[in-house]
N, C-alpha and C positions, 0 to 999 in steps of 0.2 A: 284486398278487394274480393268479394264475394260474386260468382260468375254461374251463369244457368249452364249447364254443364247436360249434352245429352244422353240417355241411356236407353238400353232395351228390359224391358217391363220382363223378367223371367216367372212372376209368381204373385198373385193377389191373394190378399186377404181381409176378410172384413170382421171386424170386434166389436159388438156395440154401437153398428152404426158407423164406423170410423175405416176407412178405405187404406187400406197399407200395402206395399208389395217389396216384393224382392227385385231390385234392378244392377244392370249390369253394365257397367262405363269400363268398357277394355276389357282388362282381368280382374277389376274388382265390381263386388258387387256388395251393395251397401240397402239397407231398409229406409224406404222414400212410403211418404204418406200422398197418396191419391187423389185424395179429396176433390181437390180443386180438380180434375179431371176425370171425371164419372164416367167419361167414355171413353177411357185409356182400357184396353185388355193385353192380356198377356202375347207378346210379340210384338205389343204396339214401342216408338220412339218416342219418349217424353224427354222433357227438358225439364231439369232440375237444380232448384235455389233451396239451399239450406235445408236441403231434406225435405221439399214438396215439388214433386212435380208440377209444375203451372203451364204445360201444355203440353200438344200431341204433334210431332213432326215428323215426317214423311223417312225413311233410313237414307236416303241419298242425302237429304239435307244435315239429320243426325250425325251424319261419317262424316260431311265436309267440315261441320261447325267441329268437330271432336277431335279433327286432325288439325284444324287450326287453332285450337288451342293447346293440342297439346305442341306444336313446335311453339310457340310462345313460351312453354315449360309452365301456364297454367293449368292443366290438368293437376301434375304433381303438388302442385301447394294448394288445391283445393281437395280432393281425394287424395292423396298418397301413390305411390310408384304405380306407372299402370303399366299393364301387357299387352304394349303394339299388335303382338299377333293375334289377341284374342278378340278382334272385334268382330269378325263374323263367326264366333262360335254360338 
């Protein structure tokens, strides 16, 4: 099962026209294409499907959804091990 999973936007970049950044879900952080969210900036919470964030969520909403999934142990099978304490880094 494939799950929008949320993260903080640490770094944009654009190639060609095409919206990319660096985002960070716990301790990992993984390269998400923007697109669909032109008005995501850096420190913004996006939620992310298969490597596209498809929207912009508030951090209080971000943490709740992120901690409930990850006691579910869906974080780990969608991203790999993550770093409980890193989410307010």
């Amino acid at each position: 099962m494939c799950l929008a999973i949320p993260g903080r936007v640490l770094e944009i970049d654009e190639l060609n026209g095409l919206r990319s950044g660096r985002v960070q879900f716990g301790g990992i952080v993984r390269a998400v294409r923007l697109d669909f969210v032109p008005e995501a900036s850096t420190g913004d919470y996006v939620m992310v499907h298969v490597g596209f964030a498809i929207s912009r969520v508030d951090q209080d909403e971000a943490k709740r959804t992120y901690e409930a999934l990850q006691a579910m142990g869906a974080i780990e099978a969608e991203i790999g091990p993550a770093d409980s304490q890193a989410w307010d880094r």
